[in-house]
FIDO-313225 format. One line per field, with one value per residue: x, y, z of N, C-alpha, C in turn; residue in one letter. Coordinates in pm, 1 decimal, padded with zeros to 6 digits, m for minus. Layout:
n.c1: c(X | ...)
n.c2: c(Y | ...)
n.c3: c(Z | ...)
ca.c1: c(X | ...)
ca.c2: c(Y | ...)
ca.c3: c(Z | ...)
c.c1: c(X | ...)
c.c2: c(Y | ...)
c.c3: c(Z | ...)
residuo: c(a | ...)
//
This chain:
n.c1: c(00084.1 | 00043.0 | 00096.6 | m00011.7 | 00079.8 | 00079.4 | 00202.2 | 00321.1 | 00128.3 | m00010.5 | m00082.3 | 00024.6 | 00153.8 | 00082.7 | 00346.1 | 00497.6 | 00661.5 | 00625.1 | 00696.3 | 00603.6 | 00526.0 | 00515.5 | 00487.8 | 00572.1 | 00446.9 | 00523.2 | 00599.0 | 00809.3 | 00787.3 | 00970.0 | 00874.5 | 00651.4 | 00559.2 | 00472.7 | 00248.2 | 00131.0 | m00159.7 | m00412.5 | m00725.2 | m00914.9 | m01238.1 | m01513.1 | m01382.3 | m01217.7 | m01077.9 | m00737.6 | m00438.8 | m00074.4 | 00201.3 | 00426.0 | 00631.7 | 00877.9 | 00955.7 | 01216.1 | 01296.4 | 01425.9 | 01272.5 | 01016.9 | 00738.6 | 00555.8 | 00241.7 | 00109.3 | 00062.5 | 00228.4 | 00404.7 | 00786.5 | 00728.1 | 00730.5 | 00844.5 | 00904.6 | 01083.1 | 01217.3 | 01309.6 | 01381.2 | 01552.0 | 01463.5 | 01139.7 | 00969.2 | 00844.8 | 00866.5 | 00720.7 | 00830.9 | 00699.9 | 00710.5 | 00659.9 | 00411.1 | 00064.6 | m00268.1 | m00478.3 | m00306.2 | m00433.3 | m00569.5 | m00653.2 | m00391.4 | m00289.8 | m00099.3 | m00007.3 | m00024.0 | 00088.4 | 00159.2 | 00452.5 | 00390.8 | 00408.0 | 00515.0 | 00343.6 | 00140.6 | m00148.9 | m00428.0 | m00614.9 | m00733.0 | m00623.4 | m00419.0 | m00370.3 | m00357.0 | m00386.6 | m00305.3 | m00460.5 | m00474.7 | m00340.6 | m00426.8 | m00341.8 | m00334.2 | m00323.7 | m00298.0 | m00378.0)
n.c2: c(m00118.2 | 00192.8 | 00553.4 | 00895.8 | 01210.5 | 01539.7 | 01838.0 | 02195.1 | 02329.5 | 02609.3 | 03008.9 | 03147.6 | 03350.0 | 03383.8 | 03265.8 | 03159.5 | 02978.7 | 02657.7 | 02380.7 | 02065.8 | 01830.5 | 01517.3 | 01298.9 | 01005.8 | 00714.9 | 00433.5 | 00086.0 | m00038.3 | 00174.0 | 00147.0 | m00003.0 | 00117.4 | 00275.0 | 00640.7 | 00865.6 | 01170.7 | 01374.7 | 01565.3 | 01793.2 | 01946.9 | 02256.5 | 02096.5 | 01933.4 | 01618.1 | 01409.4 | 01428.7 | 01302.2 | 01406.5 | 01311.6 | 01042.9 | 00826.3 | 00574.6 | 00329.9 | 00294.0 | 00552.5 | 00581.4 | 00570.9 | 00845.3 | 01047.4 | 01220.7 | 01398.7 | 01600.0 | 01866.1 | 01938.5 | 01874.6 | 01962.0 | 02160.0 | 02099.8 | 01890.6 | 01554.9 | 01377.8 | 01148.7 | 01068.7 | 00831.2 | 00769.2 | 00953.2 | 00871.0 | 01066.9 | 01197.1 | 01429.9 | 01757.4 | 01990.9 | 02232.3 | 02470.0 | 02756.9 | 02818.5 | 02861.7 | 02985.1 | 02777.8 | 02543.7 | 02538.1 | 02394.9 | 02091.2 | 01918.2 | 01567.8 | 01320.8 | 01013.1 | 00644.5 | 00303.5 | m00000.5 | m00209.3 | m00068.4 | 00078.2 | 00326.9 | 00334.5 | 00341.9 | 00520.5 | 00602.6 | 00692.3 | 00510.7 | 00294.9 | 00342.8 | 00228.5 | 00406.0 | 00759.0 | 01065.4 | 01351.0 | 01559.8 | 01917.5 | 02260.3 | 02440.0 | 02741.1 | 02932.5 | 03276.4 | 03514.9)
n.c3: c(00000.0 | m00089.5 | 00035.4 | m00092.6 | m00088.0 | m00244.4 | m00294.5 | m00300.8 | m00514.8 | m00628.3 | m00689.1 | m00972.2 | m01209.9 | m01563.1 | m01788.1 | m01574.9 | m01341.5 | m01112.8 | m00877.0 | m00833.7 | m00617.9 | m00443.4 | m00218.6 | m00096.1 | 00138.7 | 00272.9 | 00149.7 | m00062.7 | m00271.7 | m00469.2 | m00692.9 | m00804.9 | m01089.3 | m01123.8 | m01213.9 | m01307.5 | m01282.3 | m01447.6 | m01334.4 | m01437.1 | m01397.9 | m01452.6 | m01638.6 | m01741.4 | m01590.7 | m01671.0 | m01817.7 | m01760.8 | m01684.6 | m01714.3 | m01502.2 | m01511.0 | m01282.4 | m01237.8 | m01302.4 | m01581.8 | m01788.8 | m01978.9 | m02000.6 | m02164.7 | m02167.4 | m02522.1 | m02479.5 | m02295.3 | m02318.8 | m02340.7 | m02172.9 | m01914.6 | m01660.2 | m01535.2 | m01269.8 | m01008.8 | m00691.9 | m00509.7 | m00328.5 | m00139.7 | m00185.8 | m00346.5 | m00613.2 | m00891.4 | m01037.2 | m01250.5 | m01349.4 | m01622.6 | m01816.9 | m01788.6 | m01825.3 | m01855.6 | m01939.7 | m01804.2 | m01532.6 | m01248.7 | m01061.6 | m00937.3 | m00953.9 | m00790.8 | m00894.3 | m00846.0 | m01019.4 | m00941.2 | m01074.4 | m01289.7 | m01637.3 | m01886.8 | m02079.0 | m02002.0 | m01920.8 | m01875.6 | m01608.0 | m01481.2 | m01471.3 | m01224.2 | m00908.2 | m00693.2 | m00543.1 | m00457.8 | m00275.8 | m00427.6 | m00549.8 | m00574.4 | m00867.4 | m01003.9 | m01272.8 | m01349.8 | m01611.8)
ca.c1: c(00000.0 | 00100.0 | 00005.9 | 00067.7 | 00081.4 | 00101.1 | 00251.4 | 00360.0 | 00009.9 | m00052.6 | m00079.1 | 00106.4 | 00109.8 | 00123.7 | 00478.7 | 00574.4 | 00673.6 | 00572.0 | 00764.5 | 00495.2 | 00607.4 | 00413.9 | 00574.0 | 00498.7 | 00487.4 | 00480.5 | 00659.0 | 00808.5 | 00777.7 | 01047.6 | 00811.3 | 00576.4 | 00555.2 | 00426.3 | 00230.9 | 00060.1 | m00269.2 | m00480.0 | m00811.7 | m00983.9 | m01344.3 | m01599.9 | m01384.5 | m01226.4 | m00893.3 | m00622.5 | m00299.6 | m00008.8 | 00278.5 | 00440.5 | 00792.8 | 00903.0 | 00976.7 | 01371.3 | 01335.2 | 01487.8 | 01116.9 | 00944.7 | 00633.1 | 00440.8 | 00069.5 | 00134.8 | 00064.6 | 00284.0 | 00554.5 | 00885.3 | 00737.2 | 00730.5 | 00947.0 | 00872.9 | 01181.5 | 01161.1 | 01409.4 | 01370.1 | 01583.3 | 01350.4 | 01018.7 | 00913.4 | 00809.2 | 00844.1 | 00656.2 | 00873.1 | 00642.8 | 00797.5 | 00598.6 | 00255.4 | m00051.6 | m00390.2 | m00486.3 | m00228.5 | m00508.3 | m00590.3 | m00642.0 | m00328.6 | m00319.7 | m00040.1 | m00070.7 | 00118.0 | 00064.9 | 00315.9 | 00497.0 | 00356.0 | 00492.2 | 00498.1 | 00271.1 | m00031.9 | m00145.8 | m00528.8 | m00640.1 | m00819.7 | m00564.2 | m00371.7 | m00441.6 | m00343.4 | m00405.6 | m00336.4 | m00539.5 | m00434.2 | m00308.1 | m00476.6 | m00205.8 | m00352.0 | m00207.8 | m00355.3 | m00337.5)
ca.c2: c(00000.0 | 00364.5 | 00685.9 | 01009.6 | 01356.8 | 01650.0 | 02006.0 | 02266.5 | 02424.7 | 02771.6 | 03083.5 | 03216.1 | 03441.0 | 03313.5 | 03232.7 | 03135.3 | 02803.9 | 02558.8 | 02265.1 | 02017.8 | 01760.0 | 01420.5 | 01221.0 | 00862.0 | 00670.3 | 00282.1 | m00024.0 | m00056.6 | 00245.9 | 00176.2 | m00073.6 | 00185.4 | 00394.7 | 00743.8 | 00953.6 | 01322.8 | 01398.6 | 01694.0 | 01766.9 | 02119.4 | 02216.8 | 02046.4 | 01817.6 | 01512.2 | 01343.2 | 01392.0 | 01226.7 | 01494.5 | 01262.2 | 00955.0 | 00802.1 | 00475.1 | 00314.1 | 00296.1 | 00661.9 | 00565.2 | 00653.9 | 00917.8 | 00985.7 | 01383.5 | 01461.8 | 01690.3 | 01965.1 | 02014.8 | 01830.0 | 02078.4 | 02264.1 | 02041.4 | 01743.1 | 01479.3 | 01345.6 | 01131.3 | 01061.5 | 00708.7 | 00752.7 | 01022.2 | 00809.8 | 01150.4 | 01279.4 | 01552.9 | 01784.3 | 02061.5 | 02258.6 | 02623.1 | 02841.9 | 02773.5 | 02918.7 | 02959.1 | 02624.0 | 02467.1 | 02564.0 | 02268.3 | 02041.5 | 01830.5 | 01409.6 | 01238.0 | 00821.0 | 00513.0 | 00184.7 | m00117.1 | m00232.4 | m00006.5 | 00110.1 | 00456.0 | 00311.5 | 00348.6 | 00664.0 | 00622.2 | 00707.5 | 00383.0 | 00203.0 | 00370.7 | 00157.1 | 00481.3 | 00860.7 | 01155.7 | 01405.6 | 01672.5 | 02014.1 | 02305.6 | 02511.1 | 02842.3 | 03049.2 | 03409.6 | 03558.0)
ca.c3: c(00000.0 | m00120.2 | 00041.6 | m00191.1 | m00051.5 | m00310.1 | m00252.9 | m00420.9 | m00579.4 | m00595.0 | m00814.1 | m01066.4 | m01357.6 | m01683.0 | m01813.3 | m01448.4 | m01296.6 | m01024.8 | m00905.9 | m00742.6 | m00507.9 | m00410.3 | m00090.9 | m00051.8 | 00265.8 | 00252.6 | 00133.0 | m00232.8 | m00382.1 | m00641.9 | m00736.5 | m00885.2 | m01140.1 | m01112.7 | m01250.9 | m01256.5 | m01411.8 | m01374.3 | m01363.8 | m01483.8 | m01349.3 | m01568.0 | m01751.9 | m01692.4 | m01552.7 | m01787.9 | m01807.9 | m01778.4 | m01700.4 | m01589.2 | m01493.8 | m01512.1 | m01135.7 | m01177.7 | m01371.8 | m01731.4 | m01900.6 | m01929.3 | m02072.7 | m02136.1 | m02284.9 | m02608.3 | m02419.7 | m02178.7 | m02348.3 | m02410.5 | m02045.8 | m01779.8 | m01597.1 | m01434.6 | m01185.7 | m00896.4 | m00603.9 | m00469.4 | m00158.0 | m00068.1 | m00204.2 | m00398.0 | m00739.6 | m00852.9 | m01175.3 | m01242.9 | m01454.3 | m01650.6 | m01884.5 | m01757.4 | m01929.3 | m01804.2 | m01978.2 | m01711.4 | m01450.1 | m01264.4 | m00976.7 | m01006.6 | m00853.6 | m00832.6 | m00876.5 | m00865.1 | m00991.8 | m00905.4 | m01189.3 | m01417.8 | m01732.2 | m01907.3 | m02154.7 | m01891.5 | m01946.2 | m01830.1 | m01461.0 | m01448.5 | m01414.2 | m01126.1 | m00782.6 | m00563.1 | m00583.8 | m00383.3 | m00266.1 | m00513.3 | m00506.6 | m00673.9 | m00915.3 | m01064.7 | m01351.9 | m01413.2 | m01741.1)
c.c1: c(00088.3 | 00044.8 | 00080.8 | m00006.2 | 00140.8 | 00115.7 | 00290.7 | 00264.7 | 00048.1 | m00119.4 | m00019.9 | 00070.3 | 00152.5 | 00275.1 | 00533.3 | 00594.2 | 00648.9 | 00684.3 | 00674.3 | 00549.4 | 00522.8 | 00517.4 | 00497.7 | 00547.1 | 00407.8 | 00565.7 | 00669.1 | 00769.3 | 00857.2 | 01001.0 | 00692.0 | 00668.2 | 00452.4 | 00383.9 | 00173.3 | m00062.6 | m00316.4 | m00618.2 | m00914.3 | m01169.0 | m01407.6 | m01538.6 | m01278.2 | m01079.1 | m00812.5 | m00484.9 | m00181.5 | 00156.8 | 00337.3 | 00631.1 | 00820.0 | 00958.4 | 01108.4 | 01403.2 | 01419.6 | 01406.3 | 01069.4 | 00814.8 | 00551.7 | 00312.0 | 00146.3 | 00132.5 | 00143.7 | 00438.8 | 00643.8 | 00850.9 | 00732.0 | 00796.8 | 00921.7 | 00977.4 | 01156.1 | 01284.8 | 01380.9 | 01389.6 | 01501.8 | 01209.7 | 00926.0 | 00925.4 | 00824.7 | 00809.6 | 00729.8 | 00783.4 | 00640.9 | 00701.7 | 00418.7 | 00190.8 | m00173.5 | m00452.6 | m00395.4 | m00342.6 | m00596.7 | m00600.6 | m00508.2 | m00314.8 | m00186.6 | m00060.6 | 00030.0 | m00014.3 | 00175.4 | 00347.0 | 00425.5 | 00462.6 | 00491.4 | 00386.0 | 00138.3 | m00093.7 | m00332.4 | m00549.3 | m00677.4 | m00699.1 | m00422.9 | m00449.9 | m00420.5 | m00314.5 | m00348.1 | m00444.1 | m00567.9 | m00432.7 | m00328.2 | m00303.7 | m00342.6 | m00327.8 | m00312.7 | m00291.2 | m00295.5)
c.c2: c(00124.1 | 00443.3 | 00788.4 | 01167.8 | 01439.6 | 01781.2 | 02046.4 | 02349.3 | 02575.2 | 02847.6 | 03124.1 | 03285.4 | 03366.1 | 03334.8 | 03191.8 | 02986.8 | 02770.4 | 02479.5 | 02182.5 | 01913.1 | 01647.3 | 01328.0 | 01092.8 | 00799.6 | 00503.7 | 00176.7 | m00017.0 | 00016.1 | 00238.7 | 00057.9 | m00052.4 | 00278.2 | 00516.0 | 00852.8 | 01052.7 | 01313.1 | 01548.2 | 01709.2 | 01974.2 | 02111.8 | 02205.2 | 01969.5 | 01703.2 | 01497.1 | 01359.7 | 01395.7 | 01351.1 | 01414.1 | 01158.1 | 00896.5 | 00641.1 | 00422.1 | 00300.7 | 00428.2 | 00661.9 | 00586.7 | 00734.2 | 00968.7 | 01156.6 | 01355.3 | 01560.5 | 01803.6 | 02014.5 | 01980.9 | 01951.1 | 02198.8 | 02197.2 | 01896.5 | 01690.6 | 01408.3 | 01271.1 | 01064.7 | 00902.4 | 00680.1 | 00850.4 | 00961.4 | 00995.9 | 01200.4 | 01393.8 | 01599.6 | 01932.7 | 02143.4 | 02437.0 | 02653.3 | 02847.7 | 02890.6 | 02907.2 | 02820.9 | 02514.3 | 02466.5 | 02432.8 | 02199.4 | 01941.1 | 01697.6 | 01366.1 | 01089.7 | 00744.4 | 00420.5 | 00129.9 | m00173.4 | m00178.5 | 00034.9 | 00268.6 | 00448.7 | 00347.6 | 00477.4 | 00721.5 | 00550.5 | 00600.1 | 00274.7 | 00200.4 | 00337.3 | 00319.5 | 00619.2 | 00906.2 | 01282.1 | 01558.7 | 01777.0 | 02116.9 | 02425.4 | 02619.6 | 02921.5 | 03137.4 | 03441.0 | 03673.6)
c.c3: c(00000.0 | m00056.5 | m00040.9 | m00137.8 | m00172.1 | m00203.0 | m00338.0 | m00489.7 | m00549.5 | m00736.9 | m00871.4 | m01172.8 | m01463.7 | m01715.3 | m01672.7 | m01433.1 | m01122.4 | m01018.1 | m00819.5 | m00696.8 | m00497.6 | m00337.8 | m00075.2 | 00059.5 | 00194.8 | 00167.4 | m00049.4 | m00293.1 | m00464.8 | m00696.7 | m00838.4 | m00952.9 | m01107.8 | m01175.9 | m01229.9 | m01399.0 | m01317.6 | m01402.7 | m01347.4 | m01415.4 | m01489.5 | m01701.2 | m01700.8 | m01689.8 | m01647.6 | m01774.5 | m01851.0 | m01796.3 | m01625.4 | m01601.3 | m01455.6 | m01312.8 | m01129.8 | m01293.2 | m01481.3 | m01817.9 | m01847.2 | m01984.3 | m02086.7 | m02185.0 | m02340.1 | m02516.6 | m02337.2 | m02251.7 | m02410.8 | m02254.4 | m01939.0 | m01779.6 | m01503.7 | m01373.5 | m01078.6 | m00805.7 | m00512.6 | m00326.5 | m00130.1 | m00080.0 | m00256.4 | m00539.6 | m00748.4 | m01034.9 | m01187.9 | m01369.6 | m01481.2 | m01767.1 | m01915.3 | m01809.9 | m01857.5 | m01836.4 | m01887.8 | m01587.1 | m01423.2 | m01178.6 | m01038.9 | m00895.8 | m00928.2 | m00822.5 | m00898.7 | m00903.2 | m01014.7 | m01054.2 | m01308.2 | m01522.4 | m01760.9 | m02057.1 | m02118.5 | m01845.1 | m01894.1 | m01684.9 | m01428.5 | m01380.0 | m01320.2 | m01023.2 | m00676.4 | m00604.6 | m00443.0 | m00398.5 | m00327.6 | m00470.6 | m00637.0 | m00740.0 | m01068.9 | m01166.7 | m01383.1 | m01534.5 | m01739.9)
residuo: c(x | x | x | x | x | x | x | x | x | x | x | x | x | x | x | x | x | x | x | x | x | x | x | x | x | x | x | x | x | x | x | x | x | x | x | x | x | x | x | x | x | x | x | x | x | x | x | x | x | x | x | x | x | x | x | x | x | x | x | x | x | x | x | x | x | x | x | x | x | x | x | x | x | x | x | x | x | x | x | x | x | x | x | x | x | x | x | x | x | x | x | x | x | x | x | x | x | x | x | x | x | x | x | x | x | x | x | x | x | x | x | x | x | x | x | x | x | x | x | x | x | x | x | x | x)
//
């Protein structure tokens, strides 16, 4: 069992950056992979990015790809979404997720066993 704490949200002005954080507590996290999705009001989960569990893949949605990085530290058991030239369209509840031996192929929410409780991230125009 995973737990996943996000940090890092806030506001920003457009062109600014974020670096969002997600801390796991529990057994075999370099057993998962990890990813970040986000979720806008009134539309639905979408897959932002994920990282292979011994960090050699990596995986964006078009959109973000070329502005944001996904990294994750093992001996610390944390992720991390380093995300630079944000846009109001970045505006977003963001969740980070694991599932155990996942790949970077796995790109829908469904099939992440463990979420956190997400952290909202703002950009003004």
């Amino acid at each position: 069992q995973v737990q996943l704490v996000e940090s890092g949200g806030g506001l920003v002005q457009a062109g600014g950056s974020l670096r969002l954080s997600c801390a796991a507590s529990g057994r075999s996290f370099n057993s998962y992979s990890l990813g970040w999705f986000r979720q806008a009001p009134g539309k639905e989960r979408e897959f932002v990015s994920v990282i292979s569990w011994a960090a050699r893949a990596t995986r964006y949605a078009d959109s973000v790809k070329g502005r944001f990085a996904i990294s994750r530290d093992n001996a610390k058991n944390t992720v991390y979404l380093q995300m630079n030239s944000l846009t109001p369209e970045d505006t977003a509840v963001y969740y980070c997720a694991a599932k155990i031996y996942g790949t970077i192929s796995i790109t829908s929410a469904s099939e992440y066993q463990h979420w956190g409780q997400g952290t909202q991230v703002t950009v003004s125009a």
